[in-house]
Structures are given as C-alpha cells and as structure tokens.
ZATORMI-897486 format. One record per residue: y, x, z of N, C-alpha, C in turn; chain. Coordinates in pm, whole numbers, plus 32768, in hexadecimal, padded with zeros to 4 digits. Atoms other than C-alpha are relative to their C-alpha. Example, Ala and Ser with C-alpha at 12.3 -4.5 7.8 and 13.67 -1.06 7.14 Angstrom:
<sites>
7F89	8059	8000	7E3E	84CE	830C	8078	805A	8000	A;
7F89	7FAE	7FFA	7F96	8557	82CA	806D	7FB3	8049	A;
</sites>
This chain:
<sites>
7FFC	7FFA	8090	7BC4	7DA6	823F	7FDB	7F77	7FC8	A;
8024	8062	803F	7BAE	7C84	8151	7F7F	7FB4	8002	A;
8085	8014	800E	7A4D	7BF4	8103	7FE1	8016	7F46	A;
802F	7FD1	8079	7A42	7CBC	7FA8	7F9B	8006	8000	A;
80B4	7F83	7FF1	791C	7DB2	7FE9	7FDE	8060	7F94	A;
803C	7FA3	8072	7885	7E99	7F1C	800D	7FDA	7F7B	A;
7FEC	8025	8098	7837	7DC7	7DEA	8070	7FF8	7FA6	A;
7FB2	803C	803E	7990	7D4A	7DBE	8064	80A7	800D	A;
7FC5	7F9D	8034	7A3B	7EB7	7DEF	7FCF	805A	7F66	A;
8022	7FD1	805B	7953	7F36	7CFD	800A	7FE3	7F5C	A;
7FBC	8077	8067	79CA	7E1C	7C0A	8058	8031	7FCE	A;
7F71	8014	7FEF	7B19	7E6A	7C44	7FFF	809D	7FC3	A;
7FE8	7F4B	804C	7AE2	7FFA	7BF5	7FEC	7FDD	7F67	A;
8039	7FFE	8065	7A1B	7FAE	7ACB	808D	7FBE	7F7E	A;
7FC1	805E	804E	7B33	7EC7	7A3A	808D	8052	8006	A;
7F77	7FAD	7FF6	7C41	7FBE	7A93	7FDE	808A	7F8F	A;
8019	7FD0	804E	7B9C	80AB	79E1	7FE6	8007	7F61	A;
7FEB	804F	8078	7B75	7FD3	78C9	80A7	7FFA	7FBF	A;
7F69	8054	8014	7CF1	7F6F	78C1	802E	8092	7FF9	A;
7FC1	7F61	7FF9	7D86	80EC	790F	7FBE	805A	7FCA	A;
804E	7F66	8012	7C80	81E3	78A9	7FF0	8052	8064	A;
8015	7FBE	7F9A	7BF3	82D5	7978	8039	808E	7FED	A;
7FC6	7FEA	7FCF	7CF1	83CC	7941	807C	7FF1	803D	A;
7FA0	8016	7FBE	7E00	830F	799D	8008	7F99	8088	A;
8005	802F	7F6A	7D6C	8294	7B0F	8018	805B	8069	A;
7FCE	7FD3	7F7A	7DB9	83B6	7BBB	80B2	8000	800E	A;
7F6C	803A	8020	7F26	8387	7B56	8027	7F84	805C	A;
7FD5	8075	7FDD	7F1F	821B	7BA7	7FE1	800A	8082	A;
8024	8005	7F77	7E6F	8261	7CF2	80A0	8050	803C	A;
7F88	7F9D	7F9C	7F8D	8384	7D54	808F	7F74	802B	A;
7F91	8099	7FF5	80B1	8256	7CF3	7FDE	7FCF	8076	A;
801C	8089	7FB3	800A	814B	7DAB	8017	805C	808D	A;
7FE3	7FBF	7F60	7FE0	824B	7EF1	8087	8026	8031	A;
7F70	8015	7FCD	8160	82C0	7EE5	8048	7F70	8001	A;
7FCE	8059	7FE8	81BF	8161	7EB6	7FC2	7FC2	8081	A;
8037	8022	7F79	80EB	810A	7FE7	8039	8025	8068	A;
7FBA	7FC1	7F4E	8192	8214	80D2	8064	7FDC	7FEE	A;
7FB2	803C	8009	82D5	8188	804C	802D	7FA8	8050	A;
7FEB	808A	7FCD	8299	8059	80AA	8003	7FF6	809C	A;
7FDB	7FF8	7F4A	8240	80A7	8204	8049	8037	8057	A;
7F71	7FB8	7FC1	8342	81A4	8255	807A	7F6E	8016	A;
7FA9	8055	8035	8440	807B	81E7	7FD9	7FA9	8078	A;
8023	807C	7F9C	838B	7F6A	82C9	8008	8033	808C	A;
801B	7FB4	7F7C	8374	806A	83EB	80B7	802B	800C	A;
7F60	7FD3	8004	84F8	80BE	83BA	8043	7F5E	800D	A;
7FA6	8087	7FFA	8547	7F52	83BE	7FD8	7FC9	8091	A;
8067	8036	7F78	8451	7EEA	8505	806A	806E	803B	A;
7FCF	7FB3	7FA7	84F7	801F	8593	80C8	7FFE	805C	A;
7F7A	8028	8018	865D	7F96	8546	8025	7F65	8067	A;
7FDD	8078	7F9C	8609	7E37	85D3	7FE8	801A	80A7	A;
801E	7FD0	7F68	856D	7EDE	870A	80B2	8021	8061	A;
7F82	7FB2	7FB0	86BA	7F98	8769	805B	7F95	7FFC	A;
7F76	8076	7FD8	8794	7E61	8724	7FE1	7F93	8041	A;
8027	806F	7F79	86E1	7D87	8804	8007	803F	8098	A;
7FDA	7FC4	7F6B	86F3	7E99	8918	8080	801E	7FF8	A;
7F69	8005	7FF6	8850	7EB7	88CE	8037	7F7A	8019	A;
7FDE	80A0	7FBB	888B	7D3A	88ED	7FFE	7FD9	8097	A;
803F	7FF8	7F56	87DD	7D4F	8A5A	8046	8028	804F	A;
7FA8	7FAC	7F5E	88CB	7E2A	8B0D	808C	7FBE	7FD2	A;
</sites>
C-alpha cells in the first residue's frame, strides 16, 4: 500500500464527505466498486487474450 496511513485516509474521508455529503457516499462508493470490477474483468480479458496468442504463435 502507498505510504498514506491513517491520518491521510481520514483526510481524504472527511473531505469527501465535505464535497458529496454523507448521503450521497454510499452511492459514490457502490459506482467506484462496479467501476473497479469493470476494470479488472477488462484487464483480465485482455492478459487472457495476449496469453492465448502467444501460445498460439509457439506451435
């Protein structure tokens, strides 16, 4: 993990909470988490794509 720590997540809530309101963080949290698995499905579908066309190059 980074070298945040405690202080500087707690920063980072406080100021999100500031900026969004606290009812619209569980919202922004759900977003941010489907855009997360998104993202990694996508990167894991592409790694999985270069995998097979380099063992297809081989034979």
């Amino acid at each position: 993990m980074s070298g945040i720590g405690t202080p500087g997540l707690i920063i980072i809530l406080l100021v999100a909470v500031l900026l969004f309101g606290p009812k619209k963080l569980p919202e922004l949290g759900a977003s941010i988490g489907k855009t997360m698995r998104e993202f990694k499905k996508a990167s894991r579908e592409i790694t999985e794509e270069l995998q097979e066309g380099e063992a297809a190059g081989e034979k």
